[in-house]
N, C-alpha and C positions, 0 to 999 in steps of 0.2 A: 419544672414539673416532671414529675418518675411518670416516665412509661408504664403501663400496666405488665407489658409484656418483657419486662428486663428485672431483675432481682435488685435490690436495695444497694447491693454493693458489687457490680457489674464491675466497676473500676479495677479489681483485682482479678479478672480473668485478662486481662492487657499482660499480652507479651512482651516478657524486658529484652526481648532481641531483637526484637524491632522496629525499635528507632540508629541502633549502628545500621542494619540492613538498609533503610533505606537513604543514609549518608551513604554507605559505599555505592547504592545505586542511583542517586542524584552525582558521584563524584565518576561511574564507569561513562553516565549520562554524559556530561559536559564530554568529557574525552571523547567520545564517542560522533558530538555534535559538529566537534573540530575538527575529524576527519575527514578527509575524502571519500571515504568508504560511506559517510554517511550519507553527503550529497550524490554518489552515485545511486546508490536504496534510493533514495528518496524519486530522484529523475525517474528510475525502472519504475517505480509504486506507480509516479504520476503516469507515467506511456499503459500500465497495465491496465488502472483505472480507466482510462480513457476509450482503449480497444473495448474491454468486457461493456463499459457499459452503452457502447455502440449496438454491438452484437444481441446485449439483454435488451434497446431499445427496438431492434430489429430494424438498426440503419441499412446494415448490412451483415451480409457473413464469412465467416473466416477462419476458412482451417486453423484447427485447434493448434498443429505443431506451427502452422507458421506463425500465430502470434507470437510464440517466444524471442523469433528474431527482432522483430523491432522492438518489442518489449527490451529486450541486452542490447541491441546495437541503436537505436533510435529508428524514427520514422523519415522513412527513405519509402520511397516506391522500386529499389531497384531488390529488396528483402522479399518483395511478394511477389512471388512468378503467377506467370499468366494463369489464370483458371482456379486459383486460392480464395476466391471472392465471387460472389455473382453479383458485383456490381466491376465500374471500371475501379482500375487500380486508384488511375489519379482521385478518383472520386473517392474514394474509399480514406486515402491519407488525408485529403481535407478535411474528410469528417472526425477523423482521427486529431487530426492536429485542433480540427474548433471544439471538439471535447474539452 
């Protein structure tokens, strides 16, 4: 069935560059998957995910520059010095880590 909203011969606005494009980008992909660099990203994603949306649930709070530590280094209680939270520290990683 034609769309009302697409022209008779739609088919021929299709760009012939991009099917190579996204082999090379299904092929940067895997390589990419295989790294180490990858699963590092990914570990930081999951820790940042985790803080923000503690912070957005208003579990608790937490200086803006200290997240970036445990975000790059992991969740450690020894990253967040005293007074970075108003809640306790230990308290704060649990909620962090059950995110």
């Amino acid at each position: 069935m034609q769309r009302p909203d697409l022209e008779p011969d739609w088919q021929k606005l299709a760009n012939t560059e991009l099917p190579p494009l996204v082999t090379v980008w299904n092929e940067q992909a895997e390589r990419l998957r295989n790294s180490g660099e990858f699963q590092t990203f990914m570990e930081r994603l999951c820790r940042e995910i985790a803080i923000e949306t503690g912070i957005i649930e208003r579990l608790y709070n937490l200086d803006r520059g200290i997240t970036r530590l445990p975000i790059e280094q992991g969740i450690d209680e020894a990253l967040i010095p005293h007074g970075a939270t108003d809640g306790s520290v230990k308290q704060v990683i649990s909620l962090i880590k059950d995110q």
